[in-house]
Backbone of each chain as ProteinMPNN parsed JSONL, in Angstrom:
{"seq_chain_A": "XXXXXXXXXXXXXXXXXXXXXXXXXXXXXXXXXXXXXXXXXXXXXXXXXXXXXXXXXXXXXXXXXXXXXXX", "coords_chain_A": {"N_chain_A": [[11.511, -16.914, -0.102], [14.659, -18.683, 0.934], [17.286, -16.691, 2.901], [20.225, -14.974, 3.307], [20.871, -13.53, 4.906], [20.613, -12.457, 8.012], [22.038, -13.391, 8.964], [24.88, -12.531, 7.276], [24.115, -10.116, 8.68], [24.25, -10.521, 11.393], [26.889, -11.025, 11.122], [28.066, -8.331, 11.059], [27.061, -7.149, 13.141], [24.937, -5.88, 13.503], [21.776, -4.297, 14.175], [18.656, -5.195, 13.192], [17.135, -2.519, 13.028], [19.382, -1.035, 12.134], [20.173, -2.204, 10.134], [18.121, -1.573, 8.649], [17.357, 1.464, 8.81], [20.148, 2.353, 7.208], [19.519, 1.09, 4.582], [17.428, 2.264, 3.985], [14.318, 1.632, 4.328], [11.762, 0.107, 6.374], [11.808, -1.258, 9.645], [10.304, -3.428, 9.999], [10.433, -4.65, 7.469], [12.619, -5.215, 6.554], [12.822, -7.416, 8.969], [10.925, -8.884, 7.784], [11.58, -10.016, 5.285], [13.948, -11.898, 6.094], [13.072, -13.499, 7.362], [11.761, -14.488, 5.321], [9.514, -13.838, 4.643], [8.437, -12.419, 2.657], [9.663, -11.74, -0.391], [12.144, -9.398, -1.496], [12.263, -6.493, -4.221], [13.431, -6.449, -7.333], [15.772, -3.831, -7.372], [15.529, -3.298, -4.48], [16.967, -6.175, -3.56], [19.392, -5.558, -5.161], [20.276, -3.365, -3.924], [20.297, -4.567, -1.353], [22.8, -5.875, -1.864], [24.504, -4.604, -2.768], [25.458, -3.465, -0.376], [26.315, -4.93, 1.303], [28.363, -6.122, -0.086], [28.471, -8.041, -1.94], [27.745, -10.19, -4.585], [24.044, -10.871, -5.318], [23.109, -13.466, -5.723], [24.791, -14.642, -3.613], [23.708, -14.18, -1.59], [20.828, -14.462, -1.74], [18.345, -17.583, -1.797], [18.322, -18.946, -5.075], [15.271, -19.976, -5.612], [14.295, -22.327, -7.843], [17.042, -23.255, -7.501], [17.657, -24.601, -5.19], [15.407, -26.419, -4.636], [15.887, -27.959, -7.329], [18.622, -28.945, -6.083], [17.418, -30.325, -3.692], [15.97, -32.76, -4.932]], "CA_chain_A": [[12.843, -17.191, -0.637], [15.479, -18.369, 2.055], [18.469, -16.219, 1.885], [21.405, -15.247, 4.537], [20.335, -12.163, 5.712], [20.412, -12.438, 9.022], [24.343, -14.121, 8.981], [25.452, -10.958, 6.732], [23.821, -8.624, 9.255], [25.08, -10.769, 12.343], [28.58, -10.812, 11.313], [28.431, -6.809, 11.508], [26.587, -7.023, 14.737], [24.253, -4.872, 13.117], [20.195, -4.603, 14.746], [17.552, -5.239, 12.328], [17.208, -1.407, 12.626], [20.434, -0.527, 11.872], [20.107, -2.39, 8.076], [16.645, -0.884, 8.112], [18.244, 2.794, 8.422], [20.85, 1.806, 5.854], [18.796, 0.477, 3.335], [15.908, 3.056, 3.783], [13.418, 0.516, 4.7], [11.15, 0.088, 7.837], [12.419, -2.653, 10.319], [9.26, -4.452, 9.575], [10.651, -5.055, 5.734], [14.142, -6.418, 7.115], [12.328, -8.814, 9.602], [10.032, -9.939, 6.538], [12.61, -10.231, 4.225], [14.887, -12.174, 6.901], [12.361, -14.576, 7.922], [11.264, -15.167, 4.266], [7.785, -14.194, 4.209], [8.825, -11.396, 1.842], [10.537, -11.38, -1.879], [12.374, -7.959, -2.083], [12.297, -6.59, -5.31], [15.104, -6.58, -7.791], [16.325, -3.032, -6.858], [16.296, -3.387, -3.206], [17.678, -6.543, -4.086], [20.292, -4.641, -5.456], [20.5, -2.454, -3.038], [21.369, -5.223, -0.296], [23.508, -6.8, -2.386], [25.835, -3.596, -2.75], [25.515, -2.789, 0.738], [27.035, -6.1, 1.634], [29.273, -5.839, -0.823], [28.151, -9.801, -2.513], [26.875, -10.966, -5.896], [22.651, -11.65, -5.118], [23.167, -14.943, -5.454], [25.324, -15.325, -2.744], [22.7, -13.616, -0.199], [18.925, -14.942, -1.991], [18.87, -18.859, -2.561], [16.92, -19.78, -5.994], [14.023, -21.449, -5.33], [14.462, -23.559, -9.113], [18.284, -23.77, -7.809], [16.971, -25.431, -4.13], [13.988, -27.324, -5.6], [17.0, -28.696, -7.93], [19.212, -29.769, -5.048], [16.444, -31.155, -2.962], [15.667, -33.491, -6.141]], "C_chain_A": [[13.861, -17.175, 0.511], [16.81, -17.546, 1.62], [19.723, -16.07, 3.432], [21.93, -13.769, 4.786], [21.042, -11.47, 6.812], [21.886, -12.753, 9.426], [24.872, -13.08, 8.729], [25.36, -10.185, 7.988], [24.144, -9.382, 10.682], [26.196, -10.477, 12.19], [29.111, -9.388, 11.592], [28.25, -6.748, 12.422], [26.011, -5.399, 14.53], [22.791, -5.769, 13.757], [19.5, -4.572, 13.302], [17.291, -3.712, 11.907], [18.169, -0.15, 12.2], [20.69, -1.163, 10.734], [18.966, -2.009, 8.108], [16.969, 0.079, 7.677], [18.864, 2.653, 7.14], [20.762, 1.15, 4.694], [17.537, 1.399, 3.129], [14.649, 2.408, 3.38], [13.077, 0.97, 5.912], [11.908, -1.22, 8.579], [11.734, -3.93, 10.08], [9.639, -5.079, 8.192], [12.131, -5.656, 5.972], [13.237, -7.299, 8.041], [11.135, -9.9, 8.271], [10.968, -11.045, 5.583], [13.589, -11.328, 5.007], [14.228, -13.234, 7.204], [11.533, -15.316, 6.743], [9.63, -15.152, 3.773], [7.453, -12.935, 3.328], [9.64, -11.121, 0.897], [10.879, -10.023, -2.287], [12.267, -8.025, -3.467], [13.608, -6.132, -5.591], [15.579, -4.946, -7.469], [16.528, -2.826, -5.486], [17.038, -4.858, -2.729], [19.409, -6.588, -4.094], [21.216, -3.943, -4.465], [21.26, -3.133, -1.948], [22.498, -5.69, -0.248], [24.605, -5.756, -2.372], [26.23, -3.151, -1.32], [26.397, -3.592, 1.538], [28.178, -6.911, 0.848], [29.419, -7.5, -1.684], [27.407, -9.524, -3.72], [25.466, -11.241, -4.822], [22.701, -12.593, -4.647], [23.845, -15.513, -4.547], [24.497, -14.451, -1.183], [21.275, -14.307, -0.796], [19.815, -16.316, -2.498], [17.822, -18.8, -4.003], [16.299, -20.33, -5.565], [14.264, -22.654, -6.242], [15.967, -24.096, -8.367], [18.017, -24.966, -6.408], [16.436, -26.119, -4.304], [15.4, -28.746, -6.288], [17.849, -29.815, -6.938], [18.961, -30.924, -4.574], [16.024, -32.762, -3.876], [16.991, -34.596, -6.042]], "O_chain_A": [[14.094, -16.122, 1.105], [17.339, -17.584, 0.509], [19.924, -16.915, 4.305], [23.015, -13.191, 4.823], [21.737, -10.454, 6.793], [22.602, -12.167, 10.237], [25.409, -12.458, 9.646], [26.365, -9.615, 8.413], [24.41, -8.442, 11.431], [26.728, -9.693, 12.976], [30.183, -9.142, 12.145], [29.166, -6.257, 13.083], [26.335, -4.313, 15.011], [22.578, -6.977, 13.863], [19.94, -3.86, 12.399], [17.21, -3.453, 10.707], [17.958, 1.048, 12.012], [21.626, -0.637, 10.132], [18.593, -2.229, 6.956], [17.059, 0.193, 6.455], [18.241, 2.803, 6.09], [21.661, 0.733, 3.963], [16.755, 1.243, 2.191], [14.05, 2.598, 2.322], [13.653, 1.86, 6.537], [12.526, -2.058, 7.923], [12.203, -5.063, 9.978], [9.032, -6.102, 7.874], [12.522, -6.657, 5.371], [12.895, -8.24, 7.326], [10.819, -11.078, 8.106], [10.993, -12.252, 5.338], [14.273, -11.785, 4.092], [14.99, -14.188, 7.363], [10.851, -16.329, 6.9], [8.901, -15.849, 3.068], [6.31, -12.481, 3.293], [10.468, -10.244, 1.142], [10.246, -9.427, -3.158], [12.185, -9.096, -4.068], [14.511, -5.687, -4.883], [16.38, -5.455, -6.685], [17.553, -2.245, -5.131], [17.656, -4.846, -1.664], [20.267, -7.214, -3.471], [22.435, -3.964, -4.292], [22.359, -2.767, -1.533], [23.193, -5.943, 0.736], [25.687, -6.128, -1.917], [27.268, -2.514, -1.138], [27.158, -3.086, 2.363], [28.699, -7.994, 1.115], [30.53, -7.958, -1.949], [26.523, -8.671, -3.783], [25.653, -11.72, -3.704], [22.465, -12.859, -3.468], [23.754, -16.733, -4.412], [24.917, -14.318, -0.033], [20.597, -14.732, 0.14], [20.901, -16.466, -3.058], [16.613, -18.612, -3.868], [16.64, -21.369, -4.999], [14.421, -23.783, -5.778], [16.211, -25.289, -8.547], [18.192, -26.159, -6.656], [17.114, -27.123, -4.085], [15.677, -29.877, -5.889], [17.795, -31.045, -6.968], [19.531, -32.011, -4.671], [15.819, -33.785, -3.223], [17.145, -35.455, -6.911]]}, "seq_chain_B": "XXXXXXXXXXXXXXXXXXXXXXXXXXXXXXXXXXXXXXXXXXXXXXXXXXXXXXXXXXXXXXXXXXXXXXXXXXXXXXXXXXXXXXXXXXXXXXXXXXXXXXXXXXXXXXXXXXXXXXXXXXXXXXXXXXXXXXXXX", "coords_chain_B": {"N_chain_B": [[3.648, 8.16, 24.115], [4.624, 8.744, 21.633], [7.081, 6.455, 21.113], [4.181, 4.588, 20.868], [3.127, 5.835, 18.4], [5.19, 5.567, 16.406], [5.071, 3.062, 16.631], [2.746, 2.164, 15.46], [2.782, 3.712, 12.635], [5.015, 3.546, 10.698], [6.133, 4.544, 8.578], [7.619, 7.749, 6.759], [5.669, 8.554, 5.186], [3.496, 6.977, 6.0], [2.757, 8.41, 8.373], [2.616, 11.315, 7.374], [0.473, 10.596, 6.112], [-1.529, 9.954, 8.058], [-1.702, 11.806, 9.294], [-2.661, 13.542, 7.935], [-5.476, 12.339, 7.431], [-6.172, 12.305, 10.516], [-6.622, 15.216, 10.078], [-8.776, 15.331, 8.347], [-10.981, 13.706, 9.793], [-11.132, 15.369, 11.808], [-12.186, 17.828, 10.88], [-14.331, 16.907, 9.447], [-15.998, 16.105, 11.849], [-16.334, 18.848, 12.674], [-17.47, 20.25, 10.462], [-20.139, 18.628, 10.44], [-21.681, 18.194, 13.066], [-22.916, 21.251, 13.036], [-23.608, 21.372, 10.425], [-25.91, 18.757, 10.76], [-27.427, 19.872, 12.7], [-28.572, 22.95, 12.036], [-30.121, 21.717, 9.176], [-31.82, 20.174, 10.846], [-33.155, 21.79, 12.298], [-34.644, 22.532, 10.29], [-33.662, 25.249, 8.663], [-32.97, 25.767, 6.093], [-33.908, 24.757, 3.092], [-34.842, 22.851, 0.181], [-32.347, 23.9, -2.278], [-30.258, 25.022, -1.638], [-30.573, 22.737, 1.305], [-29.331, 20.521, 0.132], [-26.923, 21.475, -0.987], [-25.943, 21.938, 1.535], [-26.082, 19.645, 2.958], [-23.701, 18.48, 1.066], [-21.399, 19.357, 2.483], [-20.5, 18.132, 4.582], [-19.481, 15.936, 3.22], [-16.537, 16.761, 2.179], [-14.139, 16.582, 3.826], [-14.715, 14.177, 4.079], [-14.392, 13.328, 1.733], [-11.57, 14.089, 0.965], [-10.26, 12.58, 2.727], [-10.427, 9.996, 1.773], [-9.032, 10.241, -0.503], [-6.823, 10.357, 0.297], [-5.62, 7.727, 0.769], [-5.022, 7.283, -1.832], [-3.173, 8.756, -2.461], [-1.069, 8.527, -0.157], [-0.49, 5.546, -1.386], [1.126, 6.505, -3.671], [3.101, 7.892, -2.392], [4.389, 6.338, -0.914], [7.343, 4.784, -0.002], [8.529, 1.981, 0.979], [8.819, -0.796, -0.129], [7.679, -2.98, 0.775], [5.555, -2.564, 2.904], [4.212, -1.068, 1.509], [2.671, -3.086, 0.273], [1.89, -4.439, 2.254], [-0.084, -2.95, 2.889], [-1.793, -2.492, 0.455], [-2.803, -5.214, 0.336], [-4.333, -4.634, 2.698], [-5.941, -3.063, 2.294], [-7.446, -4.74, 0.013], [-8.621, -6.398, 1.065], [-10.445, -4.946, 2.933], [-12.011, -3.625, 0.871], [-13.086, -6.087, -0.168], [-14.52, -7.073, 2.1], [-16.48, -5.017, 2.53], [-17.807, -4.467, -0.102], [-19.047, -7.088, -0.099], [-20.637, -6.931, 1.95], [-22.23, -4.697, 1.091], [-23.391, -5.777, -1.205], [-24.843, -7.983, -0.124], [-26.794, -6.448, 1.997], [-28.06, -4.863, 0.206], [-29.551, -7.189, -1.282], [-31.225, -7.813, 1.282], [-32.437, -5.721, 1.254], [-33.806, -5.179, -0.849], [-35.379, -7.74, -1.225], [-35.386, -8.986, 1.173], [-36.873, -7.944, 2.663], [-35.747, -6.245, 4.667], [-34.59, -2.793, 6.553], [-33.893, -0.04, 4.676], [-30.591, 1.218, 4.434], [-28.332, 3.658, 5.272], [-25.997, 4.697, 2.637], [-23.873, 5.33, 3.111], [-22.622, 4.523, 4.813], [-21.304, 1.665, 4.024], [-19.333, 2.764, 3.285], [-18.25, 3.486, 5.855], [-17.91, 1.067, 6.536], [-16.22, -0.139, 5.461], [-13.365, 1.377, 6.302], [-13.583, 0.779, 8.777], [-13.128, -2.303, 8.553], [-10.476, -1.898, 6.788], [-8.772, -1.372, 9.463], [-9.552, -3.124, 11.211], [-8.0, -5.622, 9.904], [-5.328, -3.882, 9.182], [-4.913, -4.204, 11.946], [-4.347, -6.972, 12.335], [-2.662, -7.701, 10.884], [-0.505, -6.518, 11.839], [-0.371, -7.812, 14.567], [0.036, -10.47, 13.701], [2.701, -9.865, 13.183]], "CA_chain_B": [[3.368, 8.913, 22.773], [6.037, 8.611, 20.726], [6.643, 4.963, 20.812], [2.948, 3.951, 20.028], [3.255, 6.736, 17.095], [6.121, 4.792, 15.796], [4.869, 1.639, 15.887], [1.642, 2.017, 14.236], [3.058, 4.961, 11.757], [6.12, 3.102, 10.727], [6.999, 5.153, 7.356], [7.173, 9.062, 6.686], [4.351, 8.058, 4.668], [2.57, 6.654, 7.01], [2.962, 9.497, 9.353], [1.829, 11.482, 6.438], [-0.881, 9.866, 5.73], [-2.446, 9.454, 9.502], [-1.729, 13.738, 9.827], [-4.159, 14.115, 6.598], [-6.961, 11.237, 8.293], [-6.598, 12.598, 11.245], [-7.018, 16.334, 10.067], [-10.053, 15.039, 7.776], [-11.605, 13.549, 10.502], [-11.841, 17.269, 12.417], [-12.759, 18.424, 9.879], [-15.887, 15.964, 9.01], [-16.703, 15.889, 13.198], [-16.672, 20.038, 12.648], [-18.587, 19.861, 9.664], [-21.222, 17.55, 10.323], [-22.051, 18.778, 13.736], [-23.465, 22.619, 12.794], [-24.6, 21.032, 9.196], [-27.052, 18.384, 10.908], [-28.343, 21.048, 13.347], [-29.632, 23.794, 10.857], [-31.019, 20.522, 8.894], [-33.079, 19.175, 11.369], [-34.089, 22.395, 12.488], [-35.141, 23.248, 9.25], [-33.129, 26.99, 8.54], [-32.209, 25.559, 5.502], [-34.278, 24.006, 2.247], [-34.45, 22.821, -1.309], [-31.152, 23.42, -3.19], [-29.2, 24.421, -0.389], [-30.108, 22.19, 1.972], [-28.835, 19.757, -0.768], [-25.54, 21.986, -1.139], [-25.409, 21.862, 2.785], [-25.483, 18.224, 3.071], [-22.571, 17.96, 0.841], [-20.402, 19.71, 3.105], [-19.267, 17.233, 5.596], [-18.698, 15.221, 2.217], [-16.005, 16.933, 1.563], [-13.384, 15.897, 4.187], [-14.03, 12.432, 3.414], [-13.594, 12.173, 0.331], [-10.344, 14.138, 1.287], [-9.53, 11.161, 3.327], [-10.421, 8.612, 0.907], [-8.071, 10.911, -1.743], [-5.327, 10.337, 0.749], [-5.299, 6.732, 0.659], [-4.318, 6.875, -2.963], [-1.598, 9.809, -2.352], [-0.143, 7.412, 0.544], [0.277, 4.728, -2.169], [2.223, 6.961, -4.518], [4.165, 8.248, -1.801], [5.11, 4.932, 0.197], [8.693, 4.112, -0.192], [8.67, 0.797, 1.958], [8.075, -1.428, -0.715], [6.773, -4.073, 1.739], [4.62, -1.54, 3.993], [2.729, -0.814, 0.856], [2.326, -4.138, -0.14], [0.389, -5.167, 3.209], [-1.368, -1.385, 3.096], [-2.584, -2.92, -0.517], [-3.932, -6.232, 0.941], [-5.554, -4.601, 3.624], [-7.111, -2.172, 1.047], [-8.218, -5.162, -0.571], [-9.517, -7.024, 1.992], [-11.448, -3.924, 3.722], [-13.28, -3.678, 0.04], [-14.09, -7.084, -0.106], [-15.573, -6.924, 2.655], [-17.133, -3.645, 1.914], [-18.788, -5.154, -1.395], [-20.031, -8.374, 0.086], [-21.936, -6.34, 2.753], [-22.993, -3.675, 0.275], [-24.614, -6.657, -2.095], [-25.789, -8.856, 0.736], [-27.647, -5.939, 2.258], [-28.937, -4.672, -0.493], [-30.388, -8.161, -1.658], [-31.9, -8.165, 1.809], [-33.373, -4.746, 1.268], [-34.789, -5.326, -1.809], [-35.841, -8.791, -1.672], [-35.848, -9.418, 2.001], [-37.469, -6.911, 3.205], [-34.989, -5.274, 5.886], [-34.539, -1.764, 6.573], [-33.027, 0.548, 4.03], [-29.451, 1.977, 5.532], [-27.236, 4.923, 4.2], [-24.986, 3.986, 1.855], [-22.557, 6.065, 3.192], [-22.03, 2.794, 5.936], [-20.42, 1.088, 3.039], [-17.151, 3.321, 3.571], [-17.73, 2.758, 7.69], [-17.217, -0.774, 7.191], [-14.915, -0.179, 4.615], [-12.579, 2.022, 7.232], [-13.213, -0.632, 10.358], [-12.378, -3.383, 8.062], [-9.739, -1.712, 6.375], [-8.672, -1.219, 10.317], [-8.89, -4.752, 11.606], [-6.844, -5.831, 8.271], [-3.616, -4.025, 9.489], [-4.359, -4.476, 13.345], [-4.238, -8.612, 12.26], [-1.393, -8.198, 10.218], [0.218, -6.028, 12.756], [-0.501, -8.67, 15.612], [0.977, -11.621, 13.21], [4.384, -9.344, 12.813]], "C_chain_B": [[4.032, 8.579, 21.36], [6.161, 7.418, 20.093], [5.32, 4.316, 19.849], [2.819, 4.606, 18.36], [3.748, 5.847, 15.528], [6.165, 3.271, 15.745], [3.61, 1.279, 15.184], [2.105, 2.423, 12.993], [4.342, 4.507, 11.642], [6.422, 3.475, 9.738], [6.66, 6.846, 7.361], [5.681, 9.213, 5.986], [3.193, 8.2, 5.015], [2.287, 7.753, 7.973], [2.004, 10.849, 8.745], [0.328, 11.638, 6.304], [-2.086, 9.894, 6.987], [-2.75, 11.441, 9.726], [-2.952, 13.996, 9.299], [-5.446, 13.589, 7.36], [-7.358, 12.304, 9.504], [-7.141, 14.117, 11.098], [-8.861, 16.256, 9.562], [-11.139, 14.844, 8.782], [-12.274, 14.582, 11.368], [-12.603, 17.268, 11.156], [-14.168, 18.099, 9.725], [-15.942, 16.418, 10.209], [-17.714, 17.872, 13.512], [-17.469, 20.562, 11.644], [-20.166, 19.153, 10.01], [-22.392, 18.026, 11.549], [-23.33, 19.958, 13.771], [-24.495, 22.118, 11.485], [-26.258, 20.056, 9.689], [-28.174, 19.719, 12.062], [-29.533, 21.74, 12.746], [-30.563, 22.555, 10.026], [-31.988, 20.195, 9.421], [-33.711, 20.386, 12.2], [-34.604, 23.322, 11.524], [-34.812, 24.742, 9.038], [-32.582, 26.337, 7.229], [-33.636, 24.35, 4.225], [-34.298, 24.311, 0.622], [-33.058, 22.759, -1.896], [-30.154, 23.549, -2.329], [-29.165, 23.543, 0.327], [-29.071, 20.904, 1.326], [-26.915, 20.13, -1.061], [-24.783, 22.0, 0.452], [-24.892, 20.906, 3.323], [-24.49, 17.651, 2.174], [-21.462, 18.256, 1.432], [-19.652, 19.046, 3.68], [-19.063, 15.976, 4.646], [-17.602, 15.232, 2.098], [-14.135, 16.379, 2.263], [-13.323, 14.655, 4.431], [-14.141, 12.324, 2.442], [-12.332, 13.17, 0.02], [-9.454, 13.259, 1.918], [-9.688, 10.279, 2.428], [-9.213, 9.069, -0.101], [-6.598, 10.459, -1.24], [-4.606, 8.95, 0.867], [-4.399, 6.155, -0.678], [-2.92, 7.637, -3.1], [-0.506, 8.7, -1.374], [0.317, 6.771, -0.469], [0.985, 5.316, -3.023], [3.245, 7.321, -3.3], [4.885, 7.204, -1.013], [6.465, 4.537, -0.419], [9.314, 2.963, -0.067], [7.85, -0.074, 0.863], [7.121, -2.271, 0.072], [5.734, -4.119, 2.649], [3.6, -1.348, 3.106], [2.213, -2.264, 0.348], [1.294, -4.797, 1.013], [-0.469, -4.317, 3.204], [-2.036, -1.974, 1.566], [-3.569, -4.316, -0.251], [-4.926, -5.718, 2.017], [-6.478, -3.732, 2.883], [-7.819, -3.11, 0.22], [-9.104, -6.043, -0.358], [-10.62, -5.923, 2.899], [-12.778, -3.714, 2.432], [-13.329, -4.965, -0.169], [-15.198, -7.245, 0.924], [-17.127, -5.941, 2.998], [-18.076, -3.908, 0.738], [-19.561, -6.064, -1.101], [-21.328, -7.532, 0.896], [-22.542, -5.433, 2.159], [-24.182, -4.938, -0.485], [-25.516, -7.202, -0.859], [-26.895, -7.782, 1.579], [-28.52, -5.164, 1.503], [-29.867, -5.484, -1.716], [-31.494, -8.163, -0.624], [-33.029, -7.086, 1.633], [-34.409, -5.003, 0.595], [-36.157, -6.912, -1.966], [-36.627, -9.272, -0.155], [-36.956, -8.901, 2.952], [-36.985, -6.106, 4.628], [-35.242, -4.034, 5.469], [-33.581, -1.252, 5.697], [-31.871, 0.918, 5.183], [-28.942, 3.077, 4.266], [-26.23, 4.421, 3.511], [-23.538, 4.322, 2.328], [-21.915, 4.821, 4.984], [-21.047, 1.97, 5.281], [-18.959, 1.71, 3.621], [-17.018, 3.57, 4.991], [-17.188, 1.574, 7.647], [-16.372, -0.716, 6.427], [-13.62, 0.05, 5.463], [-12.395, 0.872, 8.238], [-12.977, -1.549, 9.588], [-11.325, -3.508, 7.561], [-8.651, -1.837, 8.215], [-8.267, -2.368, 11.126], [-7.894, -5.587, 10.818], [-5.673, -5.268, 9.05], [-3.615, -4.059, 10.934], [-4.247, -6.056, 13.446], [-3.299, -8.3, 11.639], [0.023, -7.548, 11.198], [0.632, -6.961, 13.801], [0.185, -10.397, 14.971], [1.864, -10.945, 12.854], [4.728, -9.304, 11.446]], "O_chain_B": [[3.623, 8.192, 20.265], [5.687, 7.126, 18.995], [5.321, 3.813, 18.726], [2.487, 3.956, 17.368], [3.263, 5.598, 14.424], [6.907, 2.501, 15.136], [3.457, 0.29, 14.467], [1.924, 1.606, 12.09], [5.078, 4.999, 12.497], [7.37, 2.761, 9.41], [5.617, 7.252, 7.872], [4.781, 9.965, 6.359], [2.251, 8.94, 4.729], [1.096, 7.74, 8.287], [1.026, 11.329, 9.317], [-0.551, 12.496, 6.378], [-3.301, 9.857, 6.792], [-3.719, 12.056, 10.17], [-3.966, 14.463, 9.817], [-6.303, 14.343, 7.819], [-8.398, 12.96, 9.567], [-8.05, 14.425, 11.868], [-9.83, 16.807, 10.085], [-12.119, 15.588, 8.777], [-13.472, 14.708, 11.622], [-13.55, 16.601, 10.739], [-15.068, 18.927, 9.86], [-15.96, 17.638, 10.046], [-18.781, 18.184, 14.041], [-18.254, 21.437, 12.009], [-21.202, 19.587, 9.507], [-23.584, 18.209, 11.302], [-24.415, 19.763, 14.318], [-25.707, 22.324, 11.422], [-27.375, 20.359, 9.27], [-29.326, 20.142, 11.969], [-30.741, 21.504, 12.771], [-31.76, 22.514, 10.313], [-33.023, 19.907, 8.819], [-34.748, 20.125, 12.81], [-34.929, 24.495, 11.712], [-35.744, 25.518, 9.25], [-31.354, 26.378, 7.301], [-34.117, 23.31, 4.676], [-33.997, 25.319, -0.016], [-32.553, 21.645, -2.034], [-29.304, 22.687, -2.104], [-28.04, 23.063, 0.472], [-28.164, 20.424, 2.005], [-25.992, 19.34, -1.255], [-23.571, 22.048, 0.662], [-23.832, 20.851, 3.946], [-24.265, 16.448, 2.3], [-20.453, 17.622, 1.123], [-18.426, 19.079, 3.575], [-18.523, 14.989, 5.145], [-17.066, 14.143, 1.896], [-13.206, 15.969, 1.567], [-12.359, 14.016, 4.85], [-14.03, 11.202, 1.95], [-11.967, 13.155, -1.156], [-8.238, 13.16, 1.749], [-8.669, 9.594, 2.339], [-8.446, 8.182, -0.475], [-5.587, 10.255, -1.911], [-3.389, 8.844, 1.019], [-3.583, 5.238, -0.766], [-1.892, 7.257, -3.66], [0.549, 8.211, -1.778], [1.46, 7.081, -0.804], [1.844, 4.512, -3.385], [4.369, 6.848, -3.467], [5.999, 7.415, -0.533], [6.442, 3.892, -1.467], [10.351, 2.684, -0.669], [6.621, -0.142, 0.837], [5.898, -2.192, -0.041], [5.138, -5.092, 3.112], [2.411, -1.375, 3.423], [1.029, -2.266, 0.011], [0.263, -5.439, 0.807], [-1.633, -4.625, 3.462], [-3.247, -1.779, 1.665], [-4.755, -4.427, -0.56], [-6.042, -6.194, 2.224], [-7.704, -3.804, 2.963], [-8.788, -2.653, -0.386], [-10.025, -6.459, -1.061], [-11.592, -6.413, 3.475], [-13.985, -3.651, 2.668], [-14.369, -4.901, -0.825], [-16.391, -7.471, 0.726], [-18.246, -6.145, 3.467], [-19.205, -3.423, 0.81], [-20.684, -6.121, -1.602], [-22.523, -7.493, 0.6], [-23.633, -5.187, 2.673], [-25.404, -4.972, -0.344], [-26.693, -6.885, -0.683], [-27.963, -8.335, 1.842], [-29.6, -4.783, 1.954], [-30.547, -4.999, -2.62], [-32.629, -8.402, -1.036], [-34.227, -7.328, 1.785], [-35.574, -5.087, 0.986], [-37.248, -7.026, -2.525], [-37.772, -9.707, -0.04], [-37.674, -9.479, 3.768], [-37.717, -5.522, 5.428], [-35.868, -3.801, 4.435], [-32.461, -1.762, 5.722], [-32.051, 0.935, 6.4], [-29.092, 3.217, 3.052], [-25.569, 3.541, 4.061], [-22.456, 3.805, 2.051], [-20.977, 4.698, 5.772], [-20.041, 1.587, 5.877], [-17.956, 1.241, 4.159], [-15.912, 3.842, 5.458], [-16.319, 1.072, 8.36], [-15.434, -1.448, 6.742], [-12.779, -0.849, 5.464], [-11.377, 0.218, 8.462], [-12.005, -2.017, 10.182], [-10.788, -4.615, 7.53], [-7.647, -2.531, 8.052], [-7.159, -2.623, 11.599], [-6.989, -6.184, 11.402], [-4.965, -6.101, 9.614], [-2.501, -3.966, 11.448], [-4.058, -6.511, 14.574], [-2.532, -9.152, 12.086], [1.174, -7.983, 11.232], [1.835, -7.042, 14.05], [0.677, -11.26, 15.698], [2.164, -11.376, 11.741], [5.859, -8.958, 11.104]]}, "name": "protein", "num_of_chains": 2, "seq": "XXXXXXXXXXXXXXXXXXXXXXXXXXXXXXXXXXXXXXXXXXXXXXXXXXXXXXXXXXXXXXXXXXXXXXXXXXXXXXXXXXXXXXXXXXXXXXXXXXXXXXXXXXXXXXXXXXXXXXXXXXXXXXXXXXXXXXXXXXXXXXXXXXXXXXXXXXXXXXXXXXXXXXXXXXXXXXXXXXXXXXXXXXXXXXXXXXXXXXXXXXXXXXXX"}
């Protein structure tokens, strides 16, 4: 699932292990999650989504809503 | 030290989890040692030796116990999620070589082995499993 991760956590000029810490995650689960080869689940989710202070949907894309686009 | 620690052992969990293995492992090496001795120099038969040779059982299947405690305790959703593929790729491969050698036993006529090889290759396969998933990031 692409999402905008990595933008969020640039614009702080935050390290991969500095939203790892702050999410109580490994660094390995932010670089997954960041590079897409990893679907958090809906509470950490959640979790990023409050941390970054955004609606979900404006950090994870839909796949159906992409797919859609692409169409 | 440290470093390598922390990049194999990347959750409290994990950390955890490797303390228990690695204690088990004494444990079995200190076990097993003194138990085959008396064994093979016969100080020891019938029901004990039977109660003797379960001894260095017992810290592995304290290590195998800890594999399932890790998964309740893992926090990292995503850490346990590859520690579950490689658990399920170490018993596949663990099953195929259990059947396929014991078709050859029976049928082919190879040498019996210990069964207790099954959960060697289980361990080294479970082993190569997260040093390949480690090495693809």
């Amino acid at each position: 699932m692409e999402n905008r991760l990595r933008v969020l956590r640039a614009e702080r000029s935050w390290s991969q292990q500095d939203l790892a810490e702050k999410l109580e995650v490994s660094r390995q689960s932010v670089n997954a999650i960041e590079t897409g080869k990893y679907d958090p689940s809906l509470p950490l989710a959640f979790r990023i989504a409050e941390l970054f202070d955004r609606p979900i949907e404006e950090i994870f894309v839909s796949p159906s809503r992409r797919s859609s686009k692409a169409i | 030290m440290f470093a390598f620690k922390n990049l194999c052992l990347q959750t409290p969990a994990q950390r955890r989890h490797g303390r228990r293995v690695l204690i088990a492992s004494l444990a079995y090496a200190a076990a097993l040692i003194p138990t085959v001795y008396v064994i093979k120099h016969g100080l020891v038969t019938g029901g004990w030796r039977m109660a003797l040779a379960l001894i260095p059982a017992v810290p592995m299947v304290a290590m195998f116990t800890s594999y399932a405690r890790y998964l309740s305790e893992e926090t990292d959703e995503y850490i346990r999620m590859m520690v579950v593929r490689q658990i399920l790729m170490a018993t596949t491969v663990a099953m195929v070589v259990a059947v396929v050698w014991g078709l050859l036993v029976d049928l082919g006529g190879a040498p019996p082995i210990a069964t207790y090889w099954i959960a060697i290759v289980w361990v080294i396969a479970q082993g190569f499993s997260a040093m390949f998933d480690r090495a693809r990031g």
